[in-house]
DRENROFI-103626 format. One record per residue (C-alpha): residue number from 1; residue in three letters; x negated, z, y. Coordinates in Angstrom, 1 decimal, always signed. Each point is the difference from the previous one (the first is absolute). Layout:
BEGIN
k	r	east	up	north
NUM	ala	X	Z	Y
...
END
This chain:
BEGIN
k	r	east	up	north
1	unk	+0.0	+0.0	+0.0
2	unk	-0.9	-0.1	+3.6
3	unk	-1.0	+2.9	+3.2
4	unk	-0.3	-0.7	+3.1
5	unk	-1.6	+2.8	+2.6
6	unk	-2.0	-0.9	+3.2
7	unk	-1.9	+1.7	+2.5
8	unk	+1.6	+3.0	+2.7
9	unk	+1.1	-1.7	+3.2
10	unk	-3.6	+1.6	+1.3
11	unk	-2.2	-1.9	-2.3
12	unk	-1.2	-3.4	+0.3
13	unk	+0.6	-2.6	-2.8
14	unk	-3.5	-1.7	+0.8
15	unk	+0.3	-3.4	-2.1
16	unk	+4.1	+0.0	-0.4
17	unk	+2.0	-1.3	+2.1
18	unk	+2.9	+2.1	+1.3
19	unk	+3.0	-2.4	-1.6
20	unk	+0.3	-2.7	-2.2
21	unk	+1.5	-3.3	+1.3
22	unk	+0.3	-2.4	-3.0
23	unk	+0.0	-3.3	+2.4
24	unk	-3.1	+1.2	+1.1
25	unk	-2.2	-0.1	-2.5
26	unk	-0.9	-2.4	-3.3
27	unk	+2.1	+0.2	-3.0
28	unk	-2.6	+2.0	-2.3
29	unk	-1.0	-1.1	-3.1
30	unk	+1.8	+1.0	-3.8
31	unk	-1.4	+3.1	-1.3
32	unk	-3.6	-0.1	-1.6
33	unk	-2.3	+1.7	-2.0
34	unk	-0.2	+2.4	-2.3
35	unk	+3.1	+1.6	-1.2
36	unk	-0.5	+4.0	+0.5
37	unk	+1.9	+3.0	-0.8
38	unk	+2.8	+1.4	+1.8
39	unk	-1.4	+3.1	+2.4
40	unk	-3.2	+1.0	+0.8
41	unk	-2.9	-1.7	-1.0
42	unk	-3.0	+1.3	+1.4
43	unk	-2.7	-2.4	+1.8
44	unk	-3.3	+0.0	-1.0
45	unk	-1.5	+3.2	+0.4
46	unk	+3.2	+1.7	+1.5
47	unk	+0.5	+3.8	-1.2
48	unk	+3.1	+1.3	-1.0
49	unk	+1.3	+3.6	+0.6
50	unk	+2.2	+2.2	+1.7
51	unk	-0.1	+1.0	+3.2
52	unk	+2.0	+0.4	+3.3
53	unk	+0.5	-3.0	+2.0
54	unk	+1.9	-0.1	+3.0
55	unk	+2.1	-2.8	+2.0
56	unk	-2.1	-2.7	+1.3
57	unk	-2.7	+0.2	-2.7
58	unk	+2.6	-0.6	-2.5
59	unk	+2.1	-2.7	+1.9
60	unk	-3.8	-1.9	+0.4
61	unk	-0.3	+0.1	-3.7
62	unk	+3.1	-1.3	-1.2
63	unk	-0.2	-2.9	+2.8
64	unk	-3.8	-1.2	-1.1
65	unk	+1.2	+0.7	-3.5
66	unk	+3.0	-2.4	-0.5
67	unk	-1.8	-2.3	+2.3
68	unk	-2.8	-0.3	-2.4
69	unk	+2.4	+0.0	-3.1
70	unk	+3.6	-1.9	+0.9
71	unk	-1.4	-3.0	-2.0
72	unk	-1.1	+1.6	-2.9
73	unk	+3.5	+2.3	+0.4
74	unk	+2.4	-3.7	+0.2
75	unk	-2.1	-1.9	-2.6
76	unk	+0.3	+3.1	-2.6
77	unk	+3.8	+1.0	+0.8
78	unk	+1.4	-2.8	+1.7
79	unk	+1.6	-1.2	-2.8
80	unk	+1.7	+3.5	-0.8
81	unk	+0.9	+0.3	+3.5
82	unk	+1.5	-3.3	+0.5
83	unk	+0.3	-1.9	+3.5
84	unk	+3.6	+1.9	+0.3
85	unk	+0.5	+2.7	-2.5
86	unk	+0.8	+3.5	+1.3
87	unk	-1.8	+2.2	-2.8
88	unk	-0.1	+3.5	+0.9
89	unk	-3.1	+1.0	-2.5
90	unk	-1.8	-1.1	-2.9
91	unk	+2.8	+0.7	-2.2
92	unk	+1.6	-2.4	+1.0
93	unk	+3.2	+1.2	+1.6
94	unk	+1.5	-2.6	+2.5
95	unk	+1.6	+0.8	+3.2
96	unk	+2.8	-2.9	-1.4
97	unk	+1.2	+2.5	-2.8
98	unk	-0.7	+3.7	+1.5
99	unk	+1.6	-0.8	+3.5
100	unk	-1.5	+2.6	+1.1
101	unk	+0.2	-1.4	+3.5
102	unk	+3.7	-0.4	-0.4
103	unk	+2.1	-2.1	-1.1
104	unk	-0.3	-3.9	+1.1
105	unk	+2.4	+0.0	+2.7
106	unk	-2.0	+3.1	+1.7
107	unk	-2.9	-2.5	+0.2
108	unk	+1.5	-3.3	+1.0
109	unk	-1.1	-0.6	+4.2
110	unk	-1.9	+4.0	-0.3
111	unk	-3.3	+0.1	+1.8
112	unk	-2.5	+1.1	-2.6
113	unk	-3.5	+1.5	+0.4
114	unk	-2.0	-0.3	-3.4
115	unk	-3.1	+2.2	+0.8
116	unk	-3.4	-0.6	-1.4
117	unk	+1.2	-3.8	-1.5
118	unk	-2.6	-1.1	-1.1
119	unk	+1.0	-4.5	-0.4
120	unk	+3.2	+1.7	+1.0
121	unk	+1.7	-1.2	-3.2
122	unk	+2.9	+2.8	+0.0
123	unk	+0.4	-1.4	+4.0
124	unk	+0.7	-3.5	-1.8
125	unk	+2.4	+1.5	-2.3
126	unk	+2.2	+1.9	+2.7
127	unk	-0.3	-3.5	+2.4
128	unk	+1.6	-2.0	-3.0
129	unk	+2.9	+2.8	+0.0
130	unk	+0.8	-0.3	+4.2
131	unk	-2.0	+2.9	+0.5
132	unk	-2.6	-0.4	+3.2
133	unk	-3.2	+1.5	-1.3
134	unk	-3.1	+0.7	+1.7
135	unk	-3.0	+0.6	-1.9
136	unk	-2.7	+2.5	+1.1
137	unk	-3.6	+0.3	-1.4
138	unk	-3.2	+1.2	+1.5
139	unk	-1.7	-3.0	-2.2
140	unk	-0.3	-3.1	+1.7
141	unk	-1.2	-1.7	-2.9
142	unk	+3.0	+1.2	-1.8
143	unk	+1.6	-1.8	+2.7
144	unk	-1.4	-2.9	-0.4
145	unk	+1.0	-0.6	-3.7
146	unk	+3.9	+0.8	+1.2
147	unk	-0.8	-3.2	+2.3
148	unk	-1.3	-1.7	-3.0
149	unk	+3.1	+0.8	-2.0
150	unk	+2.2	-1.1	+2.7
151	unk	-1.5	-2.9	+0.7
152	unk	-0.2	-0.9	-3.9
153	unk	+3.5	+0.2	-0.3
154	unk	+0.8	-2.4	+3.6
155	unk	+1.9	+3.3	+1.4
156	unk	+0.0	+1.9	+3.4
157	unk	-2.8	+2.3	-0.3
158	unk	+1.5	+3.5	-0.6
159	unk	-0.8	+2.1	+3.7
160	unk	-2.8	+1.9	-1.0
161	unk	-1.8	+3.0	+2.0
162	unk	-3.9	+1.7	-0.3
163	unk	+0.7	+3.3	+1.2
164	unk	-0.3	+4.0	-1.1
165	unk	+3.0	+1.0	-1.6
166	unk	-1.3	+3.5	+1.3
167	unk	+0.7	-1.5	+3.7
168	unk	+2.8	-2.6	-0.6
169	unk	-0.2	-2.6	+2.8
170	unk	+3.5	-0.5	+0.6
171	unk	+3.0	+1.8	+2.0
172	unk	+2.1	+3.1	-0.8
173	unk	+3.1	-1.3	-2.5
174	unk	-1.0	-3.5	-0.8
175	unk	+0.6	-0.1	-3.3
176	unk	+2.8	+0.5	-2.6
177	unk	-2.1	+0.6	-2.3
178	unk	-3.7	+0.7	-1.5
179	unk	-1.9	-0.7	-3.4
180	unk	-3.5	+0.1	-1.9
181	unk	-0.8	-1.0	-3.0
182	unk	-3.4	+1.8	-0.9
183	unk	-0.4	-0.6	+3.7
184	unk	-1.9	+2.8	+3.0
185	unk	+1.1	+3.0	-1.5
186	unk	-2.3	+1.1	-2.1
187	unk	-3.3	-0.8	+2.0
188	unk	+1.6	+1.3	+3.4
189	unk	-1.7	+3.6	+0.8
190	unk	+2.8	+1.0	+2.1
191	unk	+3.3	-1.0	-1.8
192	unk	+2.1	+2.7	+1.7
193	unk	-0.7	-2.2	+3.3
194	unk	+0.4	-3.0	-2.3
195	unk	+3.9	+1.0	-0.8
196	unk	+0.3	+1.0	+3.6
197	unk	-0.8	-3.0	+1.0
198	unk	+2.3	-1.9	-2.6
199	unk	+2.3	+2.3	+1.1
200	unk	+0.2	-1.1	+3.4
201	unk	+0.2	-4.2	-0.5
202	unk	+3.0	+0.7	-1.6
203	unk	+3.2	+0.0	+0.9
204	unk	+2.4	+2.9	-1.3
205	unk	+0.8	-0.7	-3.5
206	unk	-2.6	-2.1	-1.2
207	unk	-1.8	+0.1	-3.3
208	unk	-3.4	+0.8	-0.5
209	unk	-1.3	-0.7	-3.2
210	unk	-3.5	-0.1	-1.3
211	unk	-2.1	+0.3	-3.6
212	unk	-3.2	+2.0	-0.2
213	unk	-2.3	+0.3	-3.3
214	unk	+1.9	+3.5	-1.6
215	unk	-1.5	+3.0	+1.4
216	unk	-0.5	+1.5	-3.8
217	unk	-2.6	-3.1	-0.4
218	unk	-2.4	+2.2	+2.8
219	unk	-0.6	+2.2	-3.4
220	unk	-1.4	-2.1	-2.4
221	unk	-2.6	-2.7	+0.2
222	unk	+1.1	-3.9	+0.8
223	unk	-0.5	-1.4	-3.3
224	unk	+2.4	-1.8	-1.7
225	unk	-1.3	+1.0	-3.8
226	unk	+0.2	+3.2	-1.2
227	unk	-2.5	+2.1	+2.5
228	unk	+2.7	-0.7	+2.3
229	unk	+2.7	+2.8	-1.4
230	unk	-2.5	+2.7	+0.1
231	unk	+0.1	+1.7	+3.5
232	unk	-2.9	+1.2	+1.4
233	unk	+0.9	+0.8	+3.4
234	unk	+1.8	+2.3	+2.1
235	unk	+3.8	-1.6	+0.9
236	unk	-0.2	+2.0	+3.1
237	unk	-3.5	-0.7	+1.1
238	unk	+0.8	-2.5	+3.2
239	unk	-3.5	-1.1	+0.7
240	unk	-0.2	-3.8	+0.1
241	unk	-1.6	-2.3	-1.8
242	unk	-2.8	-1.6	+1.5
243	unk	-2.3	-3.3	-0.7
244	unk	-3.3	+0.4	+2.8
245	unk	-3.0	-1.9	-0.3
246	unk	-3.5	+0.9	+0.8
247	unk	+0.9	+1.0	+3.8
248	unk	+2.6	+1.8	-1.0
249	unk	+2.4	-2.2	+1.7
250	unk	+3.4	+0.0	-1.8
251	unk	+0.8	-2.9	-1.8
252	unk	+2.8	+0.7	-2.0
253	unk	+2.5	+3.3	+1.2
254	unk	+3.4	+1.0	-2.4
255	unk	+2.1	+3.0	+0.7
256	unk	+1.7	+2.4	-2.0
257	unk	+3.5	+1.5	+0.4
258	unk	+1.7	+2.2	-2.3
259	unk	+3.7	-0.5	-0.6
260	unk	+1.2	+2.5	+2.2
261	unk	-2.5	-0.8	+2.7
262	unk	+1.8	-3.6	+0.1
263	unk	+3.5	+1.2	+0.1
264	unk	-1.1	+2.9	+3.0
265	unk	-1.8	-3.3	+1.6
266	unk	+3.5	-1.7	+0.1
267	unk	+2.2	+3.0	+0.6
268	unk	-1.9	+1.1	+3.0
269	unk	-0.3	-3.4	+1.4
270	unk	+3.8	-0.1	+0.2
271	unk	+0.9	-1.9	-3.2
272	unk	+2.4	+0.9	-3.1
273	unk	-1.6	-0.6	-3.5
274	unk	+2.9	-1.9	-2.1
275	unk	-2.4	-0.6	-3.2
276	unk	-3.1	+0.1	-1.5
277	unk	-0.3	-2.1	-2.7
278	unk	-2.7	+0.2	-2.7
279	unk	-0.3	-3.3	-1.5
280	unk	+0.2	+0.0	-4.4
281	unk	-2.8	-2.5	-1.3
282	unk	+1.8	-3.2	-1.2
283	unk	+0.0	-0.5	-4.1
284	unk	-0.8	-3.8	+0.6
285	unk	-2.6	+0.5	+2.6
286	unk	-3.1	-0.4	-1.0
287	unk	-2.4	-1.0	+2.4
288	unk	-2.8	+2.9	+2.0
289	unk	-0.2	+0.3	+3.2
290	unk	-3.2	+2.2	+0.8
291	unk	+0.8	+3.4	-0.9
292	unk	+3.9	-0.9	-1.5
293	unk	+0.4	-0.7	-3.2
294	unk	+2.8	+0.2	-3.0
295	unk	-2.2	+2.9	-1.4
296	unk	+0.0	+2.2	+2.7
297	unk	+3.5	-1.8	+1.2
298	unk	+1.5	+2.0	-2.9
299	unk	-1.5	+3.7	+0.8
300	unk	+0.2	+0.2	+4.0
301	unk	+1.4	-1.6	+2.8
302	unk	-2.0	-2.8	+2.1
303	unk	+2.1	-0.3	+3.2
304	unk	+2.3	+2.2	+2.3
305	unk	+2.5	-1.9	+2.1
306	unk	+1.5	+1.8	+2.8
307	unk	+3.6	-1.2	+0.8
308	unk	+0.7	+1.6	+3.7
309	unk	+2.4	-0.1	+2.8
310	unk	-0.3	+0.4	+4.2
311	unk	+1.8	+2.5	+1.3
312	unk	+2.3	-0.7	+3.2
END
């Protein structure tokens, strides 16, 4: 799945520009190169531990990060993503059958923010349903393969965003409602400001709905075989998860929540939980995706997806 964080509003984004225009720039090429697996995957000499990590070092991660591996990311699950499917995990539940943004009708001519969208395939989904979706992510080379898909396909280009979801660029109440799929959540340091700030582009009423790797996972290592459903960590230690390299620069930043931390997050950010739904592992499904597998599929939960609504 895809994040999307950026830098505070007080730290410059060097080499990025500060939106993404797709008329203004070249069509990028198809993915290429090595398929890789999902998550981390440490550079050459990077270290990985745990340790704190704060706002802006871990918003400067994830940008570089999915910068350097959006190619590798589309060319390995492109084809389980699809240019328009709305999957909400690697279990492969579809936003078609769960409705978990409501029913069709609740959709049709709804303004729709899909948060850390990677090629903003879920975007495509919602557009071919009436919905207007904007896609957010702080990758613009994520970006770039949604302009690549659109243009593919000899359709509008979905209206895509680079931006922090932490410090949402638009104005109080614009939207109906929000989504992510695997998107900002989980590598935001700050997620209580994250909600507030979903919180306040939407307009009384509106969903907001996003999937997060299971909190339970935080316990055990990510491997899909067997050393995988052996925990051998603390479910309450918080510390993040942190790729550096020889500088010590962060190049890779995840953060834990427990459960309860997630629902407080929402609850005090002025939002009513209406579900949390812990994904079964499908019989037929058999394919891996990094750490998720039908072995450990079978013995603990992969995904947590939060089903909440704005309060007037």
């Amino acid at each position: 799945m895809t994040h999307s964080t950026a830098p505070g509003p007080d730290e410059p984004r060097d080499d990025e520009p500060g939106g993404y225009d797709p008329s203004a720039y070249d069509v990028p090429s198809a993915p290429r190169g090595e398929a890789r697996e999902d998550g981390p995957d440490e550079e050459d000499g990077d270290e990985a531990l745990r340790r704190e990590a704060g706002e802006r070092e871990s918003s400067r991660a994830s940008r570089h990060w999915w910068d350097r591996n959006a190619d590798d990311y589309q060319d390995e699950h492109g084809e389980f993503l699809g240019d328009d499917r709305f999957t909400w995990c690697p279990e492969g539940v579809d936003e078609a059958e769960v409705r978990l943004l409501g029913e069709p009708a609740a959709l049709e001519g709804a303004d729709v923010l899909e948060i850390g969208s990677g090629a903003a395939q879920c975007s495509r989904w919602l557009a071919a349903r009436g919905a207007r979706p904007v896609a957010l992510d702080i990758s613009y080379r994520q970006l770039q393969h949604s302009r690549r898909i659109d243009l593919g396909r000899g359709l509008a280009p979905v209206a895509v965003v680079q931006a922090d979801a932490a410090v949402l660029p638009f104005a109080d109440g614009s939207f109906d409602h929000a989504c992510s799929a695997y998107g900002a959540v989980p590598f935001s340091a700050d997620t209580a400001r994250l909600m507030r700030e979903v919180h306040r582009v939407l307009r009384p009423g509106g969903r907001w709905v996003f999937s997060v790797t299971h909190p339970i996972r935080w316990a055990f290592p990510d491997e899909p075989g067997v050393e995988g459903l052996t925990a051998t960590s603390s479910y309450f230690d918080r510390t993040p998860y942190v790729e550096q390299d020889e500088q010590g620069t962060a190049t890779y930043v995840e953060h834990h929540r427990t459960l309860g931390d997630r629902v407080r997050e929402l609850v005090a950010a002025g939002f009513t939980l209406l579900d949390l739904v812990e994904p079964e592992w499908p019989e037929e499904l058999a394919q891996e995706w990094g750490g998720w597998s039908p072995l450990r599929g079978r013995h603990i939960p992969g995904t947590a997806i939060f089903v909440a609504r704005r309060n007037g």
